[in-house]
C-alpha positions in Angstrom: -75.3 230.4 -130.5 -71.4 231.6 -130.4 -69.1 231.5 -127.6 -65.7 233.8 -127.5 -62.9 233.4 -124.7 -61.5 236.6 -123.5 -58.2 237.5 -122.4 -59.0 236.3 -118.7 -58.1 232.4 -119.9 -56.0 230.9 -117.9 -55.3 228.0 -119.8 -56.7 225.3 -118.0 -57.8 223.2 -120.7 -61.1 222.6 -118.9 -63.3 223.4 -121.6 -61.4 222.1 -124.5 -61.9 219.2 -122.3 -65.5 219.3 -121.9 -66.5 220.7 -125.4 -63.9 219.4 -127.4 -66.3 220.2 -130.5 -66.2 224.0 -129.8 -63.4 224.7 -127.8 -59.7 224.3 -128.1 -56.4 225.0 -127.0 -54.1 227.4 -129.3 -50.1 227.1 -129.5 -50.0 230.2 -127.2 -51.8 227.2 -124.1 -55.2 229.3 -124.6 -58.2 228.5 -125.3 -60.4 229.4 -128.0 -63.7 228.9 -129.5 -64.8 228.0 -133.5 -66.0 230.7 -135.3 -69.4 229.3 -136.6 -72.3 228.8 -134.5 -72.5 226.0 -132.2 -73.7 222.3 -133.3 -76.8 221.9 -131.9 -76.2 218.6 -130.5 -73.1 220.4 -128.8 -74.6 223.0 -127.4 -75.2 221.7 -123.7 -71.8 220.6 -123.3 -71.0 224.4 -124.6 -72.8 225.8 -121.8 -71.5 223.5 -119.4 -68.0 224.5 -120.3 -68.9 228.2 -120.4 -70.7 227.2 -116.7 -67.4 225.7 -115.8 -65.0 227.8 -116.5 -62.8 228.9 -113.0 -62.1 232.2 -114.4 -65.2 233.4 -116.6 -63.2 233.7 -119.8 -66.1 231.9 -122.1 -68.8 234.3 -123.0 -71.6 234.1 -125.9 -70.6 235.7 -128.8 
């Protein structure tokens, strides 16, 4: 599975925070998401920060 963050990020760091693995913050305070598929053993934590997300910026690629 992939995960992309649209242009609704508000920069809250919440799931570079949860999923530190998949998701991180750019120089612009954004988030975004690796390009590759999704470690399998990070994959729960990749949903839980899609699932968390305030805005809905995380989707699955």
């Amino acid at each position: 599975m992939k995960y992309k963050v649209n242009d609704q990020c508000i920069g809250c760091g919440l799931c570079a925070g949860t999923c530190p693995a998949v998701f991180s913050m750019t120089d612009d305070d954004v988030a975004e998401a690796i390009t590759d598929e999704v470690p399998e053993d990070e994959e729960a934590a990749a949903a839980e920060a899609m699932d968390g997300c305030p805005v809905g910026a995380i989707e699955e690629a």
